[in-house]
PyMOL commands that place a pseudoatom at each C-alpha (Angstrom):
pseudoatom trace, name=CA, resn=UNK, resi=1, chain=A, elem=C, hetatm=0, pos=[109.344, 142.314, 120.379]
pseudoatom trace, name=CA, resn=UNK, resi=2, chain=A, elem=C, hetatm=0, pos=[112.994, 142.340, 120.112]
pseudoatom trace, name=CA, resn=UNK, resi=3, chain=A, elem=C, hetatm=0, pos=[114.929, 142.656, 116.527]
pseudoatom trace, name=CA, resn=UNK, resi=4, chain=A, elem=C, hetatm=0, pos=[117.326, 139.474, 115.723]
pseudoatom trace, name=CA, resn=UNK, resi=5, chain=A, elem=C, hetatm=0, pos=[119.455, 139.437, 112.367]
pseudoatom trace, name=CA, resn=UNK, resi=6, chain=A, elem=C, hetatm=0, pos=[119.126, 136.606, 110.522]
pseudoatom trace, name=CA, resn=UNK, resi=7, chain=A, elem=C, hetatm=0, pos=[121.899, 134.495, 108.461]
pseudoatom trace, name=CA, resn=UNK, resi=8, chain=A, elem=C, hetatm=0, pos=[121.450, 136.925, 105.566]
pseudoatom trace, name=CA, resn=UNK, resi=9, chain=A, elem=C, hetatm=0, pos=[124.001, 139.281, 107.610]
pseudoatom trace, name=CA, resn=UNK, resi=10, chain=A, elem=C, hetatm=0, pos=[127.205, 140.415, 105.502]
pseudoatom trace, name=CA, resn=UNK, resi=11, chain=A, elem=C, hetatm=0, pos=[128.870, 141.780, 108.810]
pseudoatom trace, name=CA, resn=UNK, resi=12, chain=A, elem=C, hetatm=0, pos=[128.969, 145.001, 107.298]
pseudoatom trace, name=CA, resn=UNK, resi=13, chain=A, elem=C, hetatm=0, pos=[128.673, 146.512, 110.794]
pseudoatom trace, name=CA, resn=UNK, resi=14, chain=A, elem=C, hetatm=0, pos=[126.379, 149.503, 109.893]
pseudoatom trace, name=CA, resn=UNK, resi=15, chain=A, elem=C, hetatm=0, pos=[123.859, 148.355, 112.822]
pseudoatom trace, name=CA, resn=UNK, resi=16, chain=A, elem=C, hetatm=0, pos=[126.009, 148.162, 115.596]
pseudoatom trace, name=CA, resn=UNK, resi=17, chain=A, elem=C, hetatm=0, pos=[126.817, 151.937, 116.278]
pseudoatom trace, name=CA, resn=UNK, resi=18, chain=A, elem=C, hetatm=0, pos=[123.400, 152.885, 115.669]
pseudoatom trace, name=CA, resn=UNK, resi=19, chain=A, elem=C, hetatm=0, pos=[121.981, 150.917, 118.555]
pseudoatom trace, name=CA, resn=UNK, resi=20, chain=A, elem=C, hetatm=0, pos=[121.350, 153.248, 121.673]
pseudoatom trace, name=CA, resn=UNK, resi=21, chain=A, elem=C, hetatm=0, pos=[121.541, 150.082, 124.083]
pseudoatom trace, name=CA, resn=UNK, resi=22, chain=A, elem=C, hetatm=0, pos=[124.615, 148.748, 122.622]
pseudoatom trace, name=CA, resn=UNK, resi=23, chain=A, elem=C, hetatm=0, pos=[122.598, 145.293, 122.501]
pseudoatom trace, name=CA, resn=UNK, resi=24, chain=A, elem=C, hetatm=0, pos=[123.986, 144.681, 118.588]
pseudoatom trace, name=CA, resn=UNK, resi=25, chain=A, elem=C, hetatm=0, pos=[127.450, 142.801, 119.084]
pseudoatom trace, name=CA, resn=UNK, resi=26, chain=A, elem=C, hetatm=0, pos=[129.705, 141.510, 116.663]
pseudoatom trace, name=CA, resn=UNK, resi=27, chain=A, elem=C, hetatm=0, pos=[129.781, 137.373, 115.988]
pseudoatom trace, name=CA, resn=UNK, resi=28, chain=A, elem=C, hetatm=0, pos=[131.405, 135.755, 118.498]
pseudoatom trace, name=CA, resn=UNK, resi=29, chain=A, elem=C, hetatm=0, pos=[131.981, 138.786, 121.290]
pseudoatom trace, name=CA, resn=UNK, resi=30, chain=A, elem=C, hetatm=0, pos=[130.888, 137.772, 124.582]
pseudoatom trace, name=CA, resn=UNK, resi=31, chain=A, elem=C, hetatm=0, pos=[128.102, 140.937, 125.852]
pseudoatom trace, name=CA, resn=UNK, resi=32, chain=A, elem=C, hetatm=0, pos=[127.110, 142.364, 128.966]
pseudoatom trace, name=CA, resn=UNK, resi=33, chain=A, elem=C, hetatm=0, pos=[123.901, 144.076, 130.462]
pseudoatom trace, name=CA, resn=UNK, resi=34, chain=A, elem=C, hetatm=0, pos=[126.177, 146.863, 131.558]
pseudoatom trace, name=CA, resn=UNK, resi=35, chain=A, elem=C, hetatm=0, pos=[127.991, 147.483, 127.795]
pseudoatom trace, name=CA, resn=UNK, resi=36, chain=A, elem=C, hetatm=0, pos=[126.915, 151.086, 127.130]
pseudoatom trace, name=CA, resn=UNK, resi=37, chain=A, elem=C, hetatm=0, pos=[124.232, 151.291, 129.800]
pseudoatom trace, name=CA, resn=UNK, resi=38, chain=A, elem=C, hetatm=0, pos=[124.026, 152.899, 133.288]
pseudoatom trace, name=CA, resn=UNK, resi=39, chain=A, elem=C, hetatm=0, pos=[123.715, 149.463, 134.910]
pseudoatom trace, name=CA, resn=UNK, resi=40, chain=A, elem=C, hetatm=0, pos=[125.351, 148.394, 138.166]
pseudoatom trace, name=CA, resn=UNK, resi=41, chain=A, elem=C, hetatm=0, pos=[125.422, 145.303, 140.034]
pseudoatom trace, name=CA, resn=UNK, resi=42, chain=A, elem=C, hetatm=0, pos=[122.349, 142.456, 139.894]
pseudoatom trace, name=CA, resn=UNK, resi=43, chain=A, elem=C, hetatm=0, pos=[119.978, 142.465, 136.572]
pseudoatom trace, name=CA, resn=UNK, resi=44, chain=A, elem=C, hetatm=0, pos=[117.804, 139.942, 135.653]
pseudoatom trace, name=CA, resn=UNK, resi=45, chain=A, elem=C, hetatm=0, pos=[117.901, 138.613, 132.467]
pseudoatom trace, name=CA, resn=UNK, resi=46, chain=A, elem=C, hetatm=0, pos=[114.155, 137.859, 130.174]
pseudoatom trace, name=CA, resn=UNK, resi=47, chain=A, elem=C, hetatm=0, pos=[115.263, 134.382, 131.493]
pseudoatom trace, name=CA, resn=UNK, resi=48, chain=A, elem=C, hetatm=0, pos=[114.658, 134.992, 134.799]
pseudoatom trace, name=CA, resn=UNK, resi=49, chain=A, elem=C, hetatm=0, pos=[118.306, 134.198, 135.693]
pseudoatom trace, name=CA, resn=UNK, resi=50, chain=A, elem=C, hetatm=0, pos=[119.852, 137.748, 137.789]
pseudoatom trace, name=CA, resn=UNK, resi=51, chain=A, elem=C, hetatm=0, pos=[123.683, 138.414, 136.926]
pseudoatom trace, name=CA, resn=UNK, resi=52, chain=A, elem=C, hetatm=0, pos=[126.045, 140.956, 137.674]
pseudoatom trace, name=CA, resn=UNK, resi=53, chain=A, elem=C, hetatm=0, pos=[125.759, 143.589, 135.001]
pseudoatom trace, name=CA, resn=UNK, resi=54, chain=A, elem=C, hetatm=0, pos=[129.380, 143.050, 134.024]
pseudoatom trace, name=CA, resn=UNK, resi=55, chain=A, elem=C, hetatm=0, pos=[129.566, 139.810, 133.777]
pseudoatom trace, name=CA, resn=UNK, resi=56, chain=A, elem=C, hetatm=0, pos=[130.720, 138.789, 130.391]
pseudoatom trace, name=CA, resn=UNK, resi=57, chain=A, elem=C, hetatm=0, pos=[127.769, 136.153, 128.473]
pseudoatom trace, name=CA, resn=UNK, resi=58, chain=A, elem=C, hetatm=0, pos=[128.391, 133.906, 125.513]
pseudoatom trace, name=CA, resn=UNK, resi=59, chain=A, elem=C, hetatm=0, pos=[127.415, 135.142, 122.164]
pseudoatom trace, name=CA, resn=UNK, resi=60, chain=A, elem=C, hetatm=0, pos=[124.491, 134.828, 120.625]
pseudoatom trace, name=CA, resn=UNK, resi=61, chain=A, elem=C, hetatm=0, pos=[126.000, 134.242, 117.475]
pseudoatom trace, name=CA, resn=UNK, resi=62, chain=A, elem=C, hetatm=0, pos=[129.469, 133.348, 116.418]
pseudoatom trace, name=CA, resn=UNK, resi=63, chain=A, elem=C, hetatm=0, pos=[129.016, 134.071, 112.858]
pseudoatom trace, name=CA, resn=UNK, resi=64, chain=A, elem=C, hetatm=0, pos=[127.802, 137.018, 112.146]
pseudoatom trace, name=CA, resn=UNK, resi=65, chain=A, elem=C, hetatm=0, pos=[126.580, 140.243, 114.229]
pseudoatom trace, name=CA, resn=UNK, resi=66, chain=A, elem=C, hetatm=0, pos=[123.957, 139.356, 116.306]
pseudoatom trace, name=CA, resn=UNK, resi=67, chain=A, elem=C, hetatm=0, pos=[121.325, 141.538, 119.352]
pseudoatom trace, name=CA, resn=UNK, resi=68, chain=A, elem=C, hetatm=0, pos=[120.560, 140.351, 122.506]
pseudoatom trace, name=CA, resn=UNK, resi=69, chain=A, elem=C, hetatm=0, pos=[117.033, 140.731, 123.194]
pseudoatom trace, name=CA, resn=UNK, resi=70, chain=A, elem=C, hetatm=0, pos=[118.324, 141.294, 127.295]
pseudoatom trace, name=CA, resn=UNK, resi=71, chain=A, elem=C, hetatm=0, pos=[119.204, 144.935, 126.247]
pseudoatom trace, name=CA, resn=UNK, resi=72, chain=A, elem=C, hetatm=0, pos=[116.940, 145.322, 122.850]
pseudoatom trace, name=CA, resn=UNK, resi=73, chain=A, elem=C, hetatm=0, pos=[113.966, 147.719, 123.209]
pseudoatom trace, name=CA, resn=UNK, resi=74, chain=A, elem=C, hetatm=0, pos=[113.107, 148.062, 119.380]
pseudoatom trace, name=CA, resn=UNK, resi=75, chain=A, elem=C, hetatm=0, pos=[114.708, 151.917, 119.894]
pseudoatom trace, name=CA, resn=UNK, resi=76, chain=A, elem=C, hetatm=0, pos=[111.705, 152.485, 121.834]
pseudoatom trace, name=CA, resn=UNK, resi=77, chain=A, elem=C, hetatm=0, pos=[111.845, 155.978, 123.733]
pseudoatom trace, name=CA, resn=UNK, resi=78, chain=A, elem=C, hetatm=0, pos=[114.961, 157.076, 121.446]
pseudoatom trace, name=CA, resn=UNK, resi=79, chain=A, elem=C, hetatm=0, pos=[113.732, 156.848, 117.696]
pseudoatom trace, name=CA, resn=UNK, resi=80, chain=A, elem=C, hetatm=0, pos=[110.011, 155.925, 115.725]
pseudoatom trace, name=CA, resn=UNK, resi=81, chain=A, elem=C, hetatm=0, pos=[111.801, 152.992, 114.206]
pseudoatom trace, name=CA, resn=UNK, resi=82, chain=A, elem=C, hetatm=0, pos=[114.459, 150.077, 115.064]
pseudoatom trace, name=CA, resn=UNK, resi=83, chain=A, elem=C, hetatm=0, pos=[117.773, 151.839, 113.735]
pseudoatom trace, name=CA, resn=UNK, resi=84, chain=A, elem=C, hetatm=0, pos=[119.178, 148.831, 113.424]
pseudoatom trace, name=CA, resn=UNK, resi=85, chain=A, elem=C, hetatm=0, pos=[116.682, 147.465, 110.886]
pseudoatom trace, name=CA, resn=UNK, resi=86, chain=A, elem=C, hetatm=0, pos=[116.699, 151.359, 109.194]
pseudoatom trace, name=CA, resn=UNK, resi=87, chain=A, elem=C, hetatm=0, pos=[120.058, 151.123, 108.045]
pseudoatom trace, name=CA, resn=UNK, resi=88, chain=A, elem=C, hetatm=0, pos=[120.498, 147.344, 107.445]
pseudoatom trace, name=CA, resn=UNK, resi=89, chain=A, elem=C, hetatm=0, pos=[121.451, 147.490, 103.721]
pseudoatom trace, name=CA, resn=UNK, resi=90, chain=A, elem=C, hetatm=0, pos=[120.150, 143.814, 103.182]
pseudoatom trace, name=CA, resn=UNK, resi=91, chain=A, elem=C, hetatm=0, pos=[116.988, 144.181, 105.502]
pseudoatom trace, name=CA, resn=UNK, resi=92, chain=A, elem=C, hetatm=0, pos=[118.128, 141.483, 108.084]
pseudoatom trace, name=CA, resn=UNK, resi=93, chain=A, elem=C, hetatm=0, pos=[117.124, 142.880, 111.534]
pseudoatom trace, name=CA, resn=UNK, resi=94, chain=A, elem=C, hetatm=0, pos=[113.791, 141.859, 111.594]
pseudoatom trace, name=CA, resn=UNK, resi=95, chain=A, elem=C, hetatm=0, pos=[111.135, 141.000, 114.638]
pseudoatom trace, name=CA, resn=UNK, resi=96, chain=A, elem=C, hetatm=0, pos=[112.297, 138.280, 116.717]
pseudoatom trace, name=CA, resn=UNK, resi=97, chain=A, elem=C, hetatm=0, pos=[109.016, 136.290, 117.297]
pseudoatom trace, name=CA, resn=UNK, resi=98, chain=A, elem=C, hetatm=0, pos=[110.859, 134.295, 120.057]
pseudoatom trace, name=CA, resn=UNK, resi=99, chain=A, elem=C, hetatm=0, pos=[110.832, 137.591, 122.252]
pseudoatom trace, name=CA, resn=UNK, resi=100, chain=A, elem=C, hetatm=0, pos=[107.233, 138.921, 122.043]
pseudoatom trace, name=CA, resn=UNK, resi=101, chain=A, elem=C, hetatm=0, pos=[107.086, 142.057, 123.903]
pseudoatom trace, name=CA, resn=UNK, resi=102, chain=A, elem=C, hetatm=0, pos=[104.566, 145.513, 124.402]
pseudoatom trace, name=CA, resn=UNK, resi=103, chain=A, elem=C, hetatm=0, pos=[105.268, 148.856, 123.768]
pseudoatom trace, name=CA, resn=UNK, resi=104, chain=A, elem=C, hetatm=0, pos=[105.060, 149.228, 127.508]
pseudoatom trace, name=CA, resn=UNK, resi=105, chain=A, elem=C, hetatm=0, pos=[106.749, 146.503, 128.765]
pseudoatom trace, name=CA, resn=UNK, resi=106, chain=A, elem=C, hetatm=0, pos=[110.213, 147.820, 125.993]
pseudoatom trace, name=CA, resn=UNK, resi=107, chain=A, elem=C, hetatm=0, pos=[109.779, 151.051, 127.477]
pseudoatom trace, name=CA, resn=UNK, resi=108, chain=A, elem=C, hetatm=0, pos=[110.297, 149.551, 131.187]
pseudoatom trace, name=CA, resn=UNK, resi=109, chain=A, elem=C, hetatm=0, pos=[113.153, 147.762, 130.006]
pseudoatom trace, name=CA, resn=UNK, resi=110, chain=A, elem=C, hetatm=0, pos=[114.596, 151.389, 128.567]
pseudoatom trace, name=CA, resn=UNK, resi=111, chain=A, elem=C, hetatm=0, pos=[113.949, 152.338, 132.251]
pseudoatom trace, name=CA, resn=UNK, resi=112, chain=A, elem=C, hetatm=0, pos=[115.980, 149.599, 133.745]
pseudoatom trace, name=CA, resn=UNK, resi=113, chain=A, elem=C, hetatm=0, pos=[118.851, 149.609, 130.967]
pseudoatom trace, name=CA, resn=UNK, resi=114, chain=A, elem=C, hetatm=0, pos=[119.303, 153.820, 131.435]
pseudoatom trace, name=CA, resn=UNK, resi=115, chain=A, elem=C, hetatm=0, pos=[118.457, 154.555, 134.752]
for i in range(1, 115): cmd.bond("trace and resi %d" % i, "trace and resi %d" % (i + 1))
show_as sticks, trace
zoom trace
């Protein structure tokens, strides 16, 4: 399943850089599929909803940092653990059970995000 950080955040901002999907954005930036991914034109979303990669989305959060789970993959295929979560220094990225997803189907998302 994808990470999400929870309201315990201090925006410190030691998650963001470690994120190989660039999926970890801080509060209040808008995101896109194609931030820091090999993506180009259409991409459907886990809503089922297909926009351009570029196109600029509304925050998840305005708060504090936040991940999208359209571009998180728990790190899988880069590193044994979520980053994110591994250098969180008040242990806020944690499972998002709203986003329930396998091993495989992560990996396929990797796939799509990095062709």
């Amino acid at each position: 399943m994808a990470i999400k950080i929870t309201d315990e955040c201090i925006n410190c901002g030691a998650c963001e850089p470690e994120c190989p999907n660039n999926a970890i954005y801080e509060g209040g930036v808008e995101w896109a599929i194609a931030d820091g991914t090999t993506v180009k034109g259409d991409f459907k979303l886990m809503s089922g909803e297909n926009v351009d990669a570029d196109k600029r989305l509304s925050p998840f959060s305005n708060d504090t940092y936040y991940i999208t789970p359209n571009k998180c993959t728990e790190c899988q295929g880069f590193h044994e653990e979520p980053q994110c979560a591994a250098v969180c220094p008040v242990d806020c990225c944690v499972p998002d059970e709203a986003y329930r997803e396998t091993v495989e189907e992560l990996m396929s998302k990797k796939e799509k995000l990095h062709v």
